[in-house]
VMD Tcl script that builds the backbone (N, CA, C; Angstrom):
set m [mol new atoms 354]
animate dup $m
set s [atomselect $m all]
$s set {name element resname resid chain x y z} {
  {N N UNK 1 A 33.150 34.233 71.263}
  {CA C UNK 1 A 33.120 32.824 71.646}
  {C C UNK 1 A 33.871 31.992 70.626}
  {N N UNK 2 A 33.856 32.251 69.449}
  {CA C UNK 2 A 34.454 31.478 68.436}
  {C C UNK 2 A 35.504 32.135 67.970}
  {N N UNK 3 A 36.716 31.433 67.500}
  {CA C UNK 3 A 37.861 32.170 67.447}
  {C C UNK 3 A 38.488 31.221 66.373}
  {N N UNK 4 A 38.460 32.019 65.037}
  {CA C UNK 4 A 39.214 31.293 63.693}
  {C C UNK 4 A 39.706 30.662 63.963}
  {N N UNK 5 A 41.055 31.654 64.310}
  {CA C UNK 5 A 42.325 31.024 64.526}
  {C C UNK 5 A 42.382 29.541 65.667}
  {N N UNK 6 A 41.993 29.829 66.477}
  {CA C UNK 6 A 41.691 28.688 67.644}
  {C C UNK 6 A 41.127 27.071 67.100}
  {N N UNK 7 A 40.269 28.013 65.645}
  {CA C UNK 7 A 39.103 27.027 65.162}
  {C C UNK 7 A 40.011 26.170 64.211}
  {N N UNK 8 A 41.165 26.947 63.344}
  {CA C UNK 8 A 42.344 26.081 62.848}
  {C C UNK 8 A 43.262 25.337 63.095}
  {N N UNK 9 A 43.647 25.618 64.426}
  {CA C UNK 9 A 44.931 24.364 65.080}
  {C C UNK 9 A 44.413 23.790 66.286}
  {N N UNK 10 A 42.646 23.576 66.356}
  {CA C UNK 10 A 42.275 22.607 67.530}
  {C C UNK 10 A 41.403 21.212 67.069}
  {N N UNK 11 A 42.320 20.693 67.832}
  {CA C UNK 11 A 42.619 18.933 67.718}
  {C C UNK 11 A 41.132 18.772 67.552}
  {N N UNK 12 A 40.165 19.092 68.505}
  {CA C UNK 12 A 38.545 18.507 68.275}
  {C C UNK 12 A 38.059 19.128 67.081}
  {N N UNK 13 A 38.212 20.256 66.642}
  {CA C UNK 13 A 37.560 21.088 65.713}
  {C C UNK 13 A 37.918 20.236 64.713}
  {N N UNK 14 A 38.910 19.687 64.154}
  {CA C UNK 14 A 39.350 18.917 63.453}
  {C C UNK 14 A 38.984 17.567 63.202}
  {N N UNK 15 A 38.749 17.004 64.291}
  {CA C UNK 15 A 37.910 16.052 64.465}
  {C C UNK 15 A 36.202 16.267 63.955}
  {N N UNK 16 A 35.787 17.336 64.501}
  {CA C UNK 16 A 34.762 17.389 64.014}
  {C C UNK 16 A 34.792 17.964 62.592}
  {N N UNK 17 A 35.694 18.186 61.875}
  {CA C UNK 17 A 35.490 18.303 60.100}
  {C C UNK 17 A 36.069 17.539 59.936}
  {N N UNK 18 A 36.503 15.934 60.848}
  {CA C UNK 18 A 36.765 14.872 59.985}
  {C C UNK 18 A 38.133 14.996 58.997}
  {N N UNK 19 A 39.132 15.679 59.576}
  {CA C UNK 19 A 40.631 15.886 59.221}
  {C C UNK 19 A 41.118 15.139 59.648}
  {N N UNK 20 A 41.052 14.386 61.200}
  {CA C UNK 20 A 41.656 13.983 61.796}
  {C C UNK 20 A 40.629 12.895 61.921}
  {N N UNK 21 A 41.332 11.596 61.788}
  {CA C UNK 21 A 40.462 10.431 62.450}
  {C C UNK 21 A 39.943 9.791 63.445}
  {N N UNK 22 A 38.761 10.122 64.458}
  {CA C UNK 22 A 38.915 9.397 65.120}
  {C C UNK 22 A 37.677 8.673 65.778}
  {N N UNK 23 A 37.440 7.823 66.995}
  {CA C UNK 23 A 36.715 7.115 66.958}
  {C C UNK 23 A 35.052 7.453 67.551}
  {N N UNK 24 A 34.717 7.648 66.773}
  {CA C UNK 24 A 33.002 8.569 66.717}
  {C C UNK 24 A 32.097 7.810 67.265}
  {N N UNK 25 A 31.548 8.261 68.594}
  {CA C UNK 25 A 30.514 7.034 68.976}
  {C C UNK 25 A 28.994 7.692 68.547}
  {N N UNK 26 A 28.893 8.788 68.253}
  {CA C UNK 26 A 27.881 9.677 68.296}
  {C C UNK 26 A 28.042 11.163 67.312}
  {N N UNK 27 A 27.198 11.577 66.910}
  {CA C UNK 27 A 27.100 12.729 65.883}
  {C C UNK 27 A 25.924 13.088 65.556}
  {N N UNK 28 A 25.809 15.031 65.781}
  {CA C UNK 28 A 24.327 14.880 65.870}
  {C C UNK 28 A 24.792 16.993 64.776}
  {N N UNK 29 A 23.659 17.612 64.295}
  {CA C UNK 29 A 24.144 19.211 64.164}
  {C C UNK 29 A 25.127 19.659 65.063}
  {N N UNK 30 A 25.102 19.560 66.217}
  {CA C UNK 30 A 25.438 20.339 67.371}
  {C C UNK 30 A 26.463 20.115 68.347}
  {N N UNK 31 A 26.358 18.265 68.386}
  {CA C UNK 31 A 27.635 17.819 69.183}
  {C C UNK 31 A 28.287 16.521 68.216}
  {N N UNK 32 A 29.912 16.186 69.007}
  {CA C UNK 32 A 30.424 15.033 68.493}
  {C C UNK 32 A 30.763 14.828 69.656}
  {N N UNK 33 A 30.506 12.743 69.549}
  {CA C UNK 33 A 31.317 12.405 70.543}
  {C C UNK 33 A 32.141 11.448 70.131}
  {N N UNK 34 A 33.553 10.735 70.950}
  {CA C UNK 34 A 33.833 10.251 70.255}
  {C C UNK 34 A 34.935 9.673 71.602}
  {N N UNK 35 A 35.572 8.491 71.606}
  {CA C UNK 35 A 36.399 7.949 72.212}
  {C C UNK 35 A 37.565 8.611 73.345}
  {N N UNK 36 A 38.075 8.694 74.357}
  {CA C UNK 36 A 38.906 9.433 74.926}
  {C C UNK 36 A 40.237 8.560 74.117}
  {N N UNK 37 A 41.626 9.061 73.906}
  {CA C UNK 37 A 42.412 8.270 73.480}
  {C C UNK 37 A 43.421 7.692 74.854}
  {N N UNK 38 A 43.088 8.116 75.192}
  {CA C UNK 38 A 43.610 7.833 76.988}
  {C C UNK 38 A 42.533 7.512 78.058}
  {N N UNK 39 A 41.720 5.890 77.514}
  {CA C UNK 39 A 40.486 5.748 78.252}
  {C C UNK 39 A 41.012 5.691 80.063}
  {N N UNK 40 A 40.366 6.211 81.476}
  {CA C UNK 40 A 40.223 6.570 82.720}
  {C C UNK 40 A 39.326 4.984 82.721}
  {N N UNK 41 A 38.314 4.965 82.602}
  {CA C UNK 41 A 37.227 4.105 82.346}
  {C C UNK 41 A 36.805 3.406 81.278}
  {N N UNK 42 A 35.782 2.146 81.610}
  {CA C UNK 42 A 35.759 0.832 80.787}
  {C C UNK 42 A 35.164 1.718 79.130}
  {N N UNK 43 A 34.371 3.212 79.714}
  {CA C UNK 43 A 33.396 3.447 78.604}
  {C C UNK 43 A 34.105 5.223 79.167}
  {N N UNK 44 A 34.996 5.565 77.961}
  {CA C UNK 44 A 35.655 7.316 78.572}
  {C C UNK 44 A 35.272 7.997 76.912}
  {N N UNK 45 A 33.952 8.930 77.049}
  {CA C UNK 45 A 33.737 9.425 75.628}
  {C C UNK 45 A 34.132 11.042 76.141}
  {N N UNK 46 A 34.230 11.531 74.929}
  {CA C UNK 46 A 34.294 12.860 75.390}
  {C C UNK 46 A 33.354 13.706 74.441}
  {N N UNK 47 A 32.564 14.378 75.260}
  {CA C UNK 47 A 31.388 14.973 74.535}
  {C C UNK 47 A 31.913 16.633 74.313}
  {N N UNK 48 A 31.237 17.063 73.318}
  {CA C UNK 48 A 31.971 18.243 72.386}
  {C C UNK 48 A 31.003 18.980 71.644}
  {N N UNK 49 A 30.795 20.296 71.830}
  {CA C UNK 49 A 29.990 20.791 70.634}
  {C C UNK 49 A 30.738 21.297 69.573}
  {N N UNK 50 A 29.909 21.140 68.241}
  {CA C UNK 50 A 30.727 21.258 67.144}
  {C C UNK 50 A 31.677 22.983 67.258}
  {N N UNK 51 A 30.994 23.837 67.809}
  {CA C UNK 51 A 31.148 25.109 67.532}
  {C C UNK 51 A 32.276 25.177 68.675}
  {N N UNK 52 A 33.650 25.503 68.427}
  {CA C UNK 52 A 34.248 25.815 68.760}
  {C C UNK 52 A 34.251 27.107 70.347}
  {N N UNK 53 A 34.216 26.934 71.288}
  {CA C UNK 53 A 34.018 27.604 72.549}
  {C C UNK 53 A 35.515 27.150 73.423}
  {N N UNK 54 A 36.481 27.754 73.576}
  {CA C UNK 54 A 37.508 27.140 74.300}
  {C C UNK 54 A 37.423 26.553 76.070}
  {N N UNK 55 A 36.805 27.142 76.574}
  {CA C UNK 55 A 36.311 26.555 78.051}
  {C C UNK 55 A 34.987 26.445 78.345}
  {N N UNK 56 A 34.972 26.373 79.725}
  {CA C UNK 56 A 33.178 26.559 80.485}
  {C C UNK 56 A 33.626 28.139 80.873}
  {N N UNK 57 A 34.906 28.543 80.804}
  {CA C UNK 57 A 34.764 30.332 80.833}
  {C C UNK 57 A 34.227 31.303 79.593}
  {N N UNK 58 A 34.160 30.354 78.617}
  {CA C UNK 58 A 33.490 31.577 77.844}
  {C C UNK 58 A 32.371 30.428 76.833}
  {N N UNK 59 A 31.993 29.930 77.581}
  {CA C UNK 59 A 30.682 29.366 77.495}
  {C C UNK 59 A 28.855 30.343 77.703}
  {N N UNK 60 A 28.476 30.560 76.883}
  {CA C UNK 60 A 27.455 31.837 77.323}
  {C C UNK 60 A 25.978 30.759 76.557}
  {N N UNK 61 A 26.181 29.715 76.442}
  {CA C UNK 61 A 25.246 29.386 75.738}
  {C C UNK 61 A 24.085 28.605 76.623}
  {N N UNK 62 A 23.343 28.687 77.061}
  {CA C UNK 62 A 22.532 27.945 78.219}
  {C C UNK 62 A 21.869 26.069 77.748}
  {N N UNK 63 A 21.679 26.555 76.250}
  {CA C UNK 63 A 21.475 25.523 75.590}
  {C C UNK 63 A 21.855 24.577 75.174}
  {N N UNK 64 A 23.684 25.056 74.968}
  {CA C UNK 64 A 24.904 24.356 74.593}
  {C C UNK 64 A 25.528 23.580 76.058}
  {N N UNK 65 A 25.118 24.572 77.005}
  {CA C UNK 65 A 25.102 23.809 78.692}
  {C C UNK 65 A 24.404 22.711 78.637}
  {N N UNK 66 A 23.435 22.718 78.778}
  {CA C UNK 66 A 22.273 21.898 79.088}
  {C C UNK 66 A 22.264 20.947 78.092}
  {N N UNK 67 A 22.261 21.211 76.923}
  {CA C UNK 67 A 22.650 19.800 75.963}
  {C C UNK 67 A 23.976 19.508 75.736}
  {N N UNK 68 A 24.663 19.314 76.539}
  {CA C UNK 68 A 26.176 18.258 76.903}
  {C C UNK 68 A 25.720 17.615 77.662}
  {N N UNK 69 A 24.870 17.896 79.106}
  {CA C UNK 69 A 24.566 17.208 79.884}
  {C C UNK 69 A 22.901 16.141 79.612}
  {N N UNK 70 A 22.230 16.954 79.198}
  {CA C UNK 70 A 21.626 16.113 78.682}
  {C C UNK 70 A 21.938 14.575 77.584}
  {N N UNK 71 A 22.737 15.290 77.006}
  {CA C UNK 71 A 23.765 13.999 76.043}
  {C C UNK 71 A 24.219 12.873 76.819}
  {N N UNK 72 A 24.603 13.550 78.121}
  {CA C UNK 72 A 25.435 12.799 78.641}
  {C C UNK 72 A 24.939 11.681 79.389}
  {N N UNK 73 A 23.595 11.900 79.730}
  {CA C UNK 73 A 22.549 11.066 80.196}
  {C C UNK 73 A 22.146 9.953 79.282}
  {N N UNK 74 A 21.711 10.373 78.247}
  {CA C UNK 74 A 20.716 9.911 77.196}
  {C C UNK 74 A 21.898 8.784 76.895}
  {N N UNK 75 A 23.374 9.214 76.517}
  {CA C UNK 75 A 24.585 8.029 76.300}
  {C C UNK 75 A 24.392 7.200 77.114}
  {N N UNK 76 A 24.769 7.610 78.417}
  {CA C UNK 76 A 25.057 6.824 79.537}
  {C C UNK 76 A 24.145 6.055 79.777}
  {N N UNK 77 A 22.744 6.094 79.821}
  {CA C UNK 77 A 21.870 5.309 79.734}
  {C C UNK 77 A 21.808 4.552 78.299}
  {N N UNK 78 A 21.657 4.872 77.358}
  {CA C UNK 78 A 21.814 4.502 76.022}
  {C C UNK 78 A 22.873 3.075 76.571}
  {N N UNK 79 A 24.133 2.931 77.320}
  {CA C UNK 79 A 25.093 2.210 77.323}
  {C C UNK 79 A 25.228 1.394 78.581}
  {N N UNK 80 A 23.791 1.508 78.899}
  {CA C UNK 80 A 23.469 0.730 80.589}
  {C C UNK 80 A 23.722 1.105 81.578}
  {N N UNK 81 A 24.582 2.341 82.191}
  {CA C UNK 81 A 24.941 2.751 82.772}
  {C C UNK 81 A 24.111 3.722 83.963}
  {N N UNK 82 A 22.930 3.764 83.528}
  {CA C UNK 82 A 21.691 4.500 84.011}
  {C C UNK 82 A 21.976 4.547 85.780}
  {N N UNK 83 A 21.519 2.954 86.140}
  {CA C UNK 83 A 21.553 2.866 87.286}
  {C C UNK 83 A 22.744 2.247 88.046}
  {N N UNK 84 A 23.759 1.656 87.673}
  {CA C UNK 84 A 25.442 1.186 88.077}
  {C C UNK 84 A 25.673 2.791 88.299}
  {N N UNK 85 A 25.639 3.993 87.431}
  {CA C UNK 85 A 26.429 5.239 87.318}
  {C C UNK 85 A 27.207 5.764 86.679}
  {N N UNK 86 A 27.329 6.713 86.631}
  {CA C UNK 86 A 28.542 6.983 85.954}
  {C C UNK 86 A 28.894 8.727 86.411}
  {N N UNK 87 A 29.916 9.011 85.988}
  {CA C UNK 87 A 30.783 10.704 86.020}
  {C C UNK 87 A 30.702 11.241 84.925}
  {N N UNK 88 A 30.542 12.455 85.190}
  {CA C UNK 88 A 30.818 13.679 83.955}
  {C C UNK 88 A 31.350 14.446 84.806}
  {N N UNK 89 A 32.774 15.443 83.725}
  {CA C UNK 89 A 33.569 15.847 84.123}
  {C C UNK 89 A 33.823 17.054 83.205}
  {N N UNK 90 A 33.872 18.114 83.312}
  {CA C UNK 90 A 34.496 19.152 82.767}
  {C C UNK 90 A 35.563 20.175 83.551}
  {N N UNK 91 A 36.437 19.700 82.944}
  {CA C UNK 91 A 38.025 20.462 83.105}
  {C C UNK 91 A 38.101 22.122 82.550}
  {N N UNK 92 A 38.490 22.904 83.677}
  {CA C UNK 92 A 38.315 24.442 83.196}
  {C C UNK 92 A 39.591 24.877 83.645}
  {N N UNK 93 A 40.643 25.231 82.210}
  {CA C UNK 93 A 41.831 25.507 81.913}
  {C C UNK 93 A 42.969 24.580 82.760}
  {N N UNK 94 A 44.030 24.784 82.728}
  {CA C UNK 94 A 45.406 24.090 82.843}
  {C C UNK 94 A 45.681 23.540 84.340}
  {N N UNK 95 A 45.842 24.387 84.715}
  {CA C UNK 95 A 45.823 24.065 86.351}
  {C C UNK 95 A 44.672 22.668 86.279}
  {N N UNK 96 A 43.462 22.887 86.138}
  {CA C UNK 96 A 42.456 21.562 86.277}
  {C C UNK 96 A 42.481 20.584 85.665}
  {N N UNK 97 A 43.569 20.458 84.531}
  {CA C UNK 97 A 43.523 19.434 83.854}
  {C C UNK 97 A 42.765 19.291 82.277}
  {N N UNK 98 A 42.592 21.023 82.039}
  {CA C UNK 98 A 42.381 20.696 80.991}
  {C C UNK 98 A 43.348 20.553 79.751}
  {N N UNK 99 A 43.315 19.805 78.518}
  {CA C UNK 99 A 44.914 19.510 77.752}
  {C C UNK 99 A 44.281 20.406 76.172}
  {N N UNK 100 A 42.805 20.383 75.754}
  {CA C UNK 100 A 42.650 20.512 74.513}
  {C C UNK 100 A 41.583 21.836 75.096}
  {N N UNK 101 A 41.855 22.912 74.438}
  {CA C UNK 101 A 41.275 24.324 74.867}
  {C C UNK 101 A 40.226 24.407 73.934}
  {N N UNK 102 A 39.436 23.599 73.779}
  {CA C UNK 102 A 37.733 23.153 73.297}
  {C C UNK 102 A 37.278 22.579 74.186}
  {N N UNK 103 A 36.328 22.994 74.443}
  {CA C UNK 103 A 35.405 22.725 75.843}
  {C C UNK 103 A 34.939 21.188 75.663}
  {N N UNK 104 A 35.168 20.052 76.389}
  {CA C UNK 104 A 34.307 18.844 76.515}
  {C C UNK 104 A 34.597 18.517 77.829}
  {N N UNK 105 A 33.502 17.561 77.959}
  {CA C UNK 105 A 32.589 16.801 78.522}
  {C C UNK 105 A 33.017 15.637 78.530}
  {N N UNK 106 A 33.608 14.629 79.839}
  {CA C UNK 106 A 34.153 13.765 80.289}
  {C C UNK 106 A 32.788 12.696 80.600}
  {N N UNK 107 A 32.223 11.884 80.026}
  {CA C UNK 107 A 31.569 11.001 80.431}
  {C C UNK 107 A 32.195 9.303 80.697}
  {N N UNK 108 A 32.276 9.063 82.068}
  {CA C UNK 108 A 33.147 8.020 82.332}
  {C C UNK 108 A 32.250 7.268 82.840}
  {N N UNK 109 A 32.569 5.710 82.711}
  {CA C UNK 109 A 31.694 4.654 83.610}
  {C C UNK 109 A 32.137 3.433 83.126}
  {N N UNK 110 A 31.520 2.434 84.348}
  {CA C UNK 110 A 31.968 1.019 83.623}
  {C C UNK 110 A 33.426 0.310 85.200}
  {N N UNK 111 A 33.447 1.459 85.895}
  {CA C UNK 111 A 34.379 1.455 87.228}
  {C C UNK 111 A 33.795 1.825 88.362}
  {N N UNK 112 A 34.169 1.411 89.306}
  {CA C UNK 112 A 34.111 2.361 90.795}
  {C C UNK 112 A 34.803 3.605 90.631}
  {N N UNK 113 A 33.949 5.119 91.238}
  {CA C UNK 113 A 35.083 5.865 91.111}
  {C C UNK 113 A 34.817 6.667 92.806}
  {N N UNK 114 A 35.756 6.983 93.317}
  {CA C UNK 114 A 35.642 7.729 94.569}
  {C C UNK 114 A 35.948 9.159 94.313}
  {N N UNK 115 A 36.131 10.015 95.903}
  {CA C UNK 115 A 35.769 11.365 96.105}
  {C C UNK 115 A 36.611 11.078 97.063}
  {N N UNK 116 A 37.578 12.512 97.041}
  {CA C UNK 116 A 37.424 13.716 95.850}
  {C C UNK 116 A 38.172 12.916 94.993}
  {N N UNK 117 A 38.282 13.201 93.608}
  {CA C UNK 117 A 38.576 12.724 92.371}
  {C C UNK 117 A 40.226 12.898 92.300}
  {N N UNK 118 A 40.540 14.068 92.946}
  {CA C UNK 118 A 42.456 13.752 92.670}
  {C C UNK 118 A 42.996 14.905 91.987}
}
mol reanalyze $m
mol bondsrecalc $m
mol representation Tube
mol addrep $m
């Protein structure tokens, strides 16, 4: 699941040892979250566990599942969003749109959004 090399030239991993600067809404042992730099929505975080996992394909952790999404609640409500709504989104490899091969968690809101997504 964890891969040195992967763990040395990826943009979030970096972020999460604070090499790279960027805008942190949240930080806990286990996850970082922190600003999309290309906000979709009024409120676009992207949720992340620290431990390096490159997709939801080699994701084996049930706990590391379940607490992204749980996060993603607890924010979203945390940010009023409870009952207006909001999206979570996880992108699995290239074709889908994923750009950074560390697994996160798209929490968007603060817009209307429709179906199917595009």
């Amino acid at each position: 699941m964890t891969d040195t090399a992967h763990e040395t030239n990826c943009l979030f991993c970096k972020i999460v040892n604070h090499s790279i600067k960027s805008d942190i809404v949240y930080e806990d042992d286990t996850y970082c979250v922190f600003k999309d730099i290309n906000p979709q929505a009024p409120l676009h975080w992207l949720i992340i566990p620290k431990e390096h996992i490159d997709s939801l394909n080699e994701l084996d952790s049930i706990e590391i599942a379940g607490g992204l999404l749980k996060l993603a609640a607890k924010l979203a409500k945390e940010q009023g969003y409870e009952k207006e709504g909001y999206r979570t989104v996880i992108n699995c490899q290239a074709g889908a749109g994923q750009t950074v091969f560390h697994i996160h968690l798209h929490l968007l809101a603060g817009r209307s959004f429709h179906w199917p997504p595009g």
